[in-house]
LUMZA-211105 format. One line per 3 residues: number of its first residue (from 1); their letters; for each residue x, y, z of N, C-alpha, C, O. Coordinates in pm, 1 decimal, m for minus. Layout:
BEGIN
NUM = A = X/Y/Z/X/Y/Z/X/Y/Z/X/Y/Z | ... $
***
This chain:
BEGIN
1 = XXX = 13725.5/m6523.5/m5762.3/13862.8/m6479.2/m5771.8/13897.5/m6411.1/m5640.0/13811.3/m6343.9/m5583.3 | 14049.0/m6428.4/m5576.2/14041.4/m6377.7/m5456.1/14219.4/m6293.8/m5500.2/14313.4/m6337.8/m5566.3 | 14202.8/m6180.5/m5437.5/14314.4/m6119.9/m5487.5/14344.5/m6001.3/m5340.8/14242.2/m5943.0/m5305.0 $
4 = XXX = 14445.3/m5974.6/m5278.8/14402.7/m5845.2/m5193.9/14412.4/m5723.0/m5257.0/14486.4/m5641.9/m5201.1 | 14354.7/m5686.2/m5363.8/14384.2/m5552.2/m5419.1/14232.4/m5547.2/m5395.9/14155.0/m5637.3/m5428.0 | 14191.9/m5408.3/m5324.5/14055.7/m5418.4/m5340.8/13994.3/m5310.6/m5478.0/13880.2/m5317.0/m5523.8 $
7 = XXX = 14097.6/m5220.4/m5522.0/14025.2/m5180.0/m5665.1/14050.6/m5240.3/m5723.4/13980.7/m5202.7/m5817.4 | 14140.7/m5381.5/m5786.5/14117.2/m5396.7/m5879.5/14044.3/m5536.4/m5897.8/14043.7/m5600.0/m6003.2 | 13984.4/m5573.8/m5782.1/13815.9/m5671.0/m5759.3/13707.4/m5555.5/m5795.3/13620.3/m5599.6/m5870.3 $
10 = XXX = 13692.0/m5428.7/m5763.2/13610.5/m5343.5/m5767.3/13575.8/m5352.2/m5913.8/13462.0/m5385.8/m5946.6 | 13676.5/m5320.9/m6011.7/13702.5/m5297.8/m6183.7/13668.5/m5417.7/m6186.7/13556.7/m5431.5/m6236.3 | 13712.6/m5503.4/m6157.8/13668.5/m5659.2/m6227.2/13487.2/m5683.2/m6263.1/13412.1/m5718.1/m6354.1 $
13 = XXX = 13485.2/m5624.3/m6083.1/13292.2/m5660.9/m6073.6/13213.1/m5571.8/m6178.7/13116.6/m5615.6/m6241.3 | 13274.6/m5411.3/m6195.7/13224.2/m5329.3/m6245.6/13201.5/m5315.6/m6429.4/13126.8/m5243.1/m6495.1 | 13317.4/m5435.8/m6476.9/13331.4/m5445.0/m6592.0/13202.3/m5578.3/m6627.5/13113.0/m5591.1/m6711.3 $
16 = XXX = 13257.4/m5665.4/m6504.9/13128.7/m5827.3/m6528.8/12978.9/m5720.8/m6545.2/12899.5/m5725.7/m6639.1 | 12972.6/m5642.6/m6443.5/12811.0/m5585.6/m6439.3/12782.1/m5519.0/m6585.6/12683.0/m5544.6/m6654.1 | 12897.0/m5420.0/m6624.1/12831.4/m5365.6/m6741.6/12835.4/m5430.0/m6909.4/12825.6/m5377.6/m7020.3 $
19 = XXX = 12867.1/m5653.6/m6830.6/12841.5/m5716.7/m7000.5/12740.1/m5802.7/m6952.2/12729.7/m5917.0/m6996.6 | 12644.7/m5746.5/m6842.4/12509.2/m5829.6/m6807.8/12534.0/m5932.4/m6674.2/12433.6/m5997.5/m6645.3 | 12655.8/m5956.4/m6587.2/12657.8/m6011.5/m6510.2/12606.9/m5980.0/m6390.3/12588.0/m5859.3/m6375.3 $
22 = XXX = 12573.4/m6062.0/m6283.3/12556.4/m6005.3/m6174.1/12647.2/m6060.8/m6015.0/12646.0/m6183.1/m6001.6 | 12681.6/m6023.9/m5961.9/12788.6/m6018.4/m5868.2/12808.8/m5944.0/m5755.8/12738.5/m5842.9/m5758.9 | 12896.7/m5955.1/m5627.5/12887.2/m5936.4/m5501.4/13032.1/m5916.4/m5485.0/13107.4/m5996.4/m5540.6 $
25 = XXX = 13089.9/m5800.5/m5401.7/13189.8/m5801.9/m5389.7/13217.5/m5759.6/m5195.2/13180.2/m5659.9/m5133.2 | 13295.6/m5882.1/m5146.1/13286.4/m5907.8/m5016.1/13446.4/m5781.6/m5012.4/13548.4/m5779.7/m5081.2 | 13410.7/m5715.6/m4927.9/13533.8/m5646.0/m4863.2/13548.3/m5587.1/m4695.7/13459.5/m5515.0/m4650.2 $
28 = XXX = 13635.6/m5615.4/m4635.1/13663.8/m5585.8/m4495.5/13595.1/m5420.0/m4476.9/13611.3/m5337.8/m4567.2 | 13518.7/m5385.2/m4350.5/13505.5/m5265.5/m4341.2/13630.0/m5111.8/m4413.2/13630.0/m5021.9/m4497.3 | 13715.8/m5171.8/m4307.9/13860.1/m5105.1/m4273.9/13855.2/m5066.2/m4423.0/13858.1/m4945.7/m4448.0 $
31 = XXX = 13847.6/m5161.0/m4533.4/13925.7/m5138.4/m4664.9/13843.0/m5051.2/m4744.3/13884.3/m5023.5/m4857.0 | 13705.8/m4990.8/m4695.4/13592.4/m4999.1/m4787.8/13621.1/m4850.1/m4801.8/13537.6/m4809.1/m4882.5 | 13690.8/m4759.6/m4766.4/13726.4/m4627.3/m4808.9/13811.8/m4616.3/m4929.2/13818.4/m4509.1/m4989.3 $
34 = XXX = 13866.9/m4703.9/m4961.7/13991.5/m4684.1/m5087.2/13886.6/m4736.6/m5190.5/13928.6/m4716.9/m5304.5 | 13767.4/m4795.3/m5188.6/13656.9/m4782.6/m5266.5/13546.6/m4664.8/m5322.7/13468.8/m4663.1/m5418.1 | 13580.1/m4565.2/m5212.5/13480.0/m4488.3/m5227.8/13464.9/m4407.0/m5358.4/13363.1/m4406.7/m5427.6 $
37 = XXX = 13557.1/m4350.9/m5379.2/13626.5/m4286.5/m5512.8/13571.0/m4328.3/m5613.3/13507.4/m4261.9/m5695.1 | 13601.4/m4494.5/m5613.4/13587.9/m4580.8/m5746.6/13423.5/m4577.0/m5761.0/13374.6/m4556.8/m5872.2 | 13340.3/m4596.8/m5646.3/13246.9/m4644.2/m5634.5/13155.7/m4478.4/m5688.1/13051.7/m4495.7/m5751.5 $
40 = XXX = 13186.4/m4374.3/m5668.2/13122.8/m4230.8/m5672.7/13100.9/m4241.0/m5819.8/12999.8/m4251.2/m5889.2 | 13242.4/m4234.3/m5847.4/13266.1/m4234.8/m6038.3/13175.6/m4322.0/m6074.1/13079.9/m4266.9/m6128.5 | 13163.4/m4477.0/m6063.0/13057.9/m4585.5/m6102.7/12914.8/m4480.9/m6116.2/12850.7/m4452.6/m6217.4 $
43 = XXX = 12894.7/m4438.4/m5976.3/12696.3/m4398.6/m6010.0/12680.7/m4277.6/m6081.1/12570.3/m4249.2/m6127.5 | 12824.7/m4167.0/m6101.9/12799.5/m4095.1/m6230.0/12795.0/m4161.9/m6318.2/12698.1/m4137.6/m6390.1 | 12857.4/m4240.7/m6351.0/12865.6/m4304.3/m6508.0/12729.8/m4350.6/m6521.6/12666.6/m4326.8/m6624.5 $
46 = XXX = 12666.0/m4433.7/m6397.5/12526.3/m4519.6/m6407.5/12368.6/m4400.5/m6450.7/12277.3/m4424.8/m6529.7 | 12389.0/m4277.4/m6365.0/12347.9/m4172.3/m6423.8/12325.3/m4137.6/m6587.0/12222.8/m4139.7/m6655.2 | 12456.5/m4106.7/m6618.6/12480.1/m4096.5/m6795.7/12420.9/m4217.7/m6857.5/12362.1/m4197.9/m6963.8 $
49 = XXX = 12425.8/m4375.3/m6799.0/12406.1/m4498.5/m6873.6/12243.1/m4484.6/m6890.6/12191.4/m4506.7/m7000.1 | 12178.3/m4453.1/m6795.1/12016.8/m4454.6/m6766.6/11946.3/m4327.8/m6834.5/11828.6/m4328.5/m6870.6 | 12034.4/m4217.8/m6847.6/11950.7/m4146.6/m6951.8/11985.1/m4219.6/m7120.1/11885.8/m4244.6/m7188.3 $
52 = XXX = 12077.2/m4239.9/m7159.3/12108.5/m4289.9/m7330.9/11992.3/m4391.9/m7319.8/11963.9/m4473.5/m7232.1 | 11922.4/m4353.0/m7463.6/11841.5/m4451.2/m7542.7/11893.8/m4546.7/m7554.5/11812.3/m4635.9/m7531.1 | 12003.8/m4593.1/m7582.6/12063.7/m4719.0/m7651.4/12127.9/m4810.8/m7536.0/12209.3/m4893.6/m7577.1 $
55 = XXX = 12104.7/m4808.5/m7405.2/12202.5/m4880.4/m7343.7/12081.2/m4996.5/m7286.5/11963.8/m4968.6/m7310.9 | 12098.5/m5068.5/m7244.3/12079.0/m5174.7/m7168.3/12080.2/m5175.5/m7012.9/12147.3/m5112.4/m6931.2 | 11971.4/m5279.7/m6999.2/12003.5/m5301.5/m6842.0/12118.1/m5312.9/m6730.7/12133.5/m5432.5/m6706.1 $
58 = XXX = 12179.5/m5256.1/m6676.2/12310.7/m5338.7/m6602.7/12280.8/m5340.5/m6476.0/12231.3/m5245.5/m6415.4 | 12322.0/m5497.6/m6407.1/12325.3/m5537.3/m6294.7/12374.4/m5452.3/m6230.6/12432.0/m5355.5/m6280.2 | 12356.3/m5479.4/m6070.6/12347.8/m5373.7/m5961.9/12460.0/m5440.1/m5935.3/12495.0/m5552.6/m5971.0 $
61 = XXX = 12548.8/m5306.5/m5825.0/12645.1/m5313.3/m5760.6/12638.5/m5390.8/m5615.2/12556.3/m5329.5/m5547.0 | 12683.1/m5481.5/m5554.9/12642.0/m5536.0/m5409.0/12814.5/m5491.5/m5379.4/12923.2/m5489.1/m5437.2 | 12769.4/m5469.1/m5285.8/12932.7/m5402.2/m5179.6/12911.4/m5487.5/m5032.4/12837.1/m5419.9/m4961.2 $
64 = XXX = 12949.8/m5605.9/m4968.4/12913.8/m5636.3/m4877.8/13024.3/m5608.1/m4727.3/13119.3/m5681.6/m4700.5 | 12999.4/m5535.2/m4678.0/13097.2/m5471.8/m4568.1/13133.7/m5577.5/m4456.6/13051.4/m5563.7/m4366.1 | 13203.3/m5654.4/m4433.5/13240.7/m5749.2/m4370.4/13203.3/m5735.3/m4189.7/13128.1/m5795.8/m4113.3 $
67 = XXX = 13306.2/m5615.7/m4175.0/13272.6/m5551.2/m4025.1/13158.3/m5520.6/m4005.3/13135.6/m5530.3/m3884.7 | 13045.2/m5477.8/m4077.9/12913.3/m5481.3/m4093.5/12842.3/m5606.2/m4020.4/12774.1/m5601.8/m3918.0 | 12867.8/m5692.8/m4080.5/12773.2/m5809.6/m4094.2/12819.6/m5950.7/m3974.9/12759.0/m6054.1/m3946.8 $
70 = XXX = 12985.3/m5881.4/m3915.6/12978.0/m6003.6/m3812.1/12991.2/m5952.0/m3695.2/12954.5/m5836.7/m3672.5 | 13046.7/m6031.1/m3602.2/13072.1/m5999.4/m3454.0/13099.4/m5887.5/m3459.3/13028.0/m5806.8/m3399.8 | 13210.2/m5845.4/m3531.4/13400.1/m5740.0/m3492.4/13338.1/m5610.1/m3493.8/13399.5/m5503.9/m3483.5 $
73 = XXX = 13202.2/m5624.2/m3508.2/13170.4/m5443.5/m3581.8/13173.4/m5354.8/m3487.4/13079.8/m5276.8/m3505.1 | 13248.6/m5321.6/m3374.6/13203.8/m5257.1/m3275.6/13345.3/m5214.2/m3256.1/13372.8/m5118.3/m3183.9 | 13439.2/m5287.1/m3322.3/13572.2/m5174.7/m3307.4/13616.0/m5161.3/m3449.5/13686.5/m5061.9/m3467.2 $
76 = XXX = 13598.6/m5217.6/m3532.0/13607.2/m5193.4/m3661.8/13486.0/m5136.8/m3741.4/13468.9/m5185.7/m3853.1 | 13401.2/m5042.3/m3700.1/13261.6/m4972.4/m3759.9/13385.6/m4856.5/m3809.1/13481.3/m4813.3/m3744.8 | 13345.5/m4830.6/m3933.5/13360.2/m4664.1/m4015.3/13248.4/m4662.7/m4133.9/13247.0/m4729.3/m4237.5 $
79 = XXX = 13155.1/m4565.9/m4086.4/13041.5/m4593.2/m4155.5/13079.8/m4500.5/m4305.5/12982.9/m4480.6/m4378.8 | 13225.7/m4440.8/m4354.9/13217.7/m4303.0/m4402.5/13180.7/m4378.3/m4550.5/13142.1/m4302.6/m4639.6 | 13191.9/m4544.2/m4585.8/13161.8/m4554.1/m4718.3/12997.0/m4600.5/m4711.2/12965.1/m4676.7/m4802.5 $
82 = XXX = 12938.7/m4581.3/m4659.5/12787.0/m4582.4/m4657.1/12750.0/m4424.7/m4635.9/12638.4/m4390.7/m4675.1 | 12822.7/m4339.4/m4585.3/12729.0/m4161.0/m4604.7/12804.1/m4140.6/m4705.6/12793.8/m4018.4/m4715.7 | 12876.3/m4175.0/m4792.5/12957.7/m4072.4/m4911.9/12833.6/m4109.7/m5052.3/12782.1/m4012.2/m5107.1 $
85 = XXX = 12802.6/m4223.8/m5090.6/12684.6/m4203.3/m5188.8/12586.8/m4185.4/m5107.2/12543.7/m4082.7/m5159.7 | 12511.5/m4205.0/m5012.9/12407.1/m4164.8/m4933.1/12400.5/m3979.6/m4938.4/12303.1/m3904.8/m4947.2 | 12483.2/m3963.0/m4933.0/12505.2/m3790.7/m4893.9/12526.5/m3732.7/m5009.3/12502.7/m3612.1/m5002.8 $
88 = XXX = 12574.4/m3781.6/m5150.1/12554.5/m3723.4/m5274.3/12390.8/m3717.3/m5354.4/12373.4/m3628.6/m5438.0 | 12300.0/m3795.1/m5329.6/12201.0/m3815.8/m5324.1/12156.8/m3874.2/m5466.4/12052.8/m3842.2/m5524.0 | 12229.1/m3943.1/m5502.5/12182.9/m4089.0/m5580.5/12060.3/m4161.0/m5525.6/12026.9/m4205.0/m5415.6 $
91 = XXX = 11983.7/m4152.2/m5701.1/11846.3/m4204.6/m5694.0/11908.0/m4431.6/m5666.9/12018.2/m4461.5/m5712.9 | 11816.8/m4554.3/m5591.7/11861.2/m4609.4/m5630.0/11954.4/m4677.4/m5495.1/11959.9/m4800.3/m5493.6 | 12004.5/m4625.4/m5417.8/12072.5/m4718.7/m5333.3/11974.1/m4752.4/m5184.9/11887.2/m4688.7/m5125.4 $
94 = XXX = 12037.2/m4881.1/m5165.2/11946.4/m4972.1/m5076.6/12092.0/m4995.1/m4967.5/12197.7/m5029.1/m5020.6 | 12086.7/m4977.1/m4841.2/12156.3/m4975.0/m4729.5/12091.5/m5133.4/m4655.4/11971.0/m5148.0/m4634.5 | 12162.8/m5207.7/m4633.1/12124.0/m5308.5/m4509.4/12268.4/m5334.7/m4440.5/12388.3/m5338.9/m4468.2 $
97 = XXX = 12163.7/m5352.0/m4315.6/12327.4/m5372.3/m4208.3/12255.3/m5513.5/m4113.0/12184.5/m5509.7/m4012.4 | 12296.8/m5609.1/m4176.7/12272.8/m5763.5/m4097.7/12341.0/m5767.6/m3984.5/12459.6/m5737.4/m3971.4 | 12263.9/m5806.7/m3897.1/12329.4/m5847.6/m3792.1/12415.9/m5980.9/m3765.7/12486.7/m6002.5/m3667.3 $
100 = XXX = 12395.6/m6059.4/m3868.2/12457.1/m6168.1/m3814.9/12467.0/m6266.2/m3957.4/12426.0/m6218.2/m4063.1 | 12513.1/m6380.0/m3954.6/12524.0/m6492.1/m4106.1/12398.0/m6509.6/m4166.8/12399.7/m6517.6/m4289.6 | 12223.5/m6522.2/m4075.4/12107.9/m6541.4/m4099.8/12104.7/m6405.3/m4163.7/12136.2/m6410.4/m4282.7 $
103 = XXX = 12082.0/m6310.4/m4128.5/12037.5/m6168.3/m4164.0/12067.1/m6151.9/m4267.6/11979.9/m6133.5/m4352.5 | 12209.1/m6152.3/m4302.8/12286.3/m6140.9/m4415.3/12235.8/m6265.7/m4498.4/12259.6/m6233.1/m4614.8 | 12192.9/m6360.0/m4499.2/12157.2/m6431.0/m4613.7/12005.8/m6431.9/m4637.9/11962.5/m6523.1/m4708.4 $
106 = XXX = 11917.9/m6339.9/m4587.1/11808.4/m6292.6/m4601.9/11783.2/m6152.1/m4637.1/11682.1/m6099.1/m4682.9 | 11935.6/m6087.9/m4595.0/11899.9/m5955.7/m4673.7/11979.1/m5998.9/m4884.6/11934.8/m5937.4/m4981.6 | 12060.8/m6079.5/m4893.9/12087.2/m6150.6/m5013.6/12021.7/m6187.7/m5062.5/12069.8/m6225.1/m5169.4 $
109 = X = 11883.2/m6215.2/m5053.5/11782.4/m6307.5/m5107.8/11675.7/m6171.4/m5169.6/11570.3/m6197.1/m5227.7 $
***
């Protein structure tokens, strides 16, 4: 599904993950701050989900930073949505920064 709203791809992925799906959500560097918010709230909730007895497994979140992973990253770098859960100190997150289309489909794998 391609839509330019980037929260409400965020809610989409976040609802597929918690009925067992698993999924990737591609977004431009630039945009990846109007995520952050959404994304904080997600790993409290994932917190609360992992202590209850009764819940189930749910697929992981993939956030793939666009400006990250190609050429452009050198005027479009804002690293602030990679230190905002990094810096709250959530058990659980995995950081990769590909350099290039290969990298990135080996850090996917």
């Amino acid at each position: 599904m391609e839509v330019l709203n980037e929260p409400l791809c965020l809610g989409w992925l976040l609802g597929y993950l918690a009925n067992g799906g698993q999924g990737i959500l591609l977004t431009y560097e630039a945009f990846a701050p109007i995520l952050a918010s959404m994304t904080l709230q997600y790993m409290r909730f994932l917190r609360q989900w992992i202590e209850a007895p009764w819940t189930q497994s749910i697929g992981s979140l993939n956030i793939v930073l666009t400006s990250l992973c190609w050429r452009n990253s050198y005027t479009h770098r804002n690293p602030d949505f990679l230190g905002l859960p990094l810096g709250k100190g959530f058990d659980g997150i995995e950081v990769y920064t590909p350099y290039d289309a290969n990298a990135f489909l080996a850090s996917i794998d």
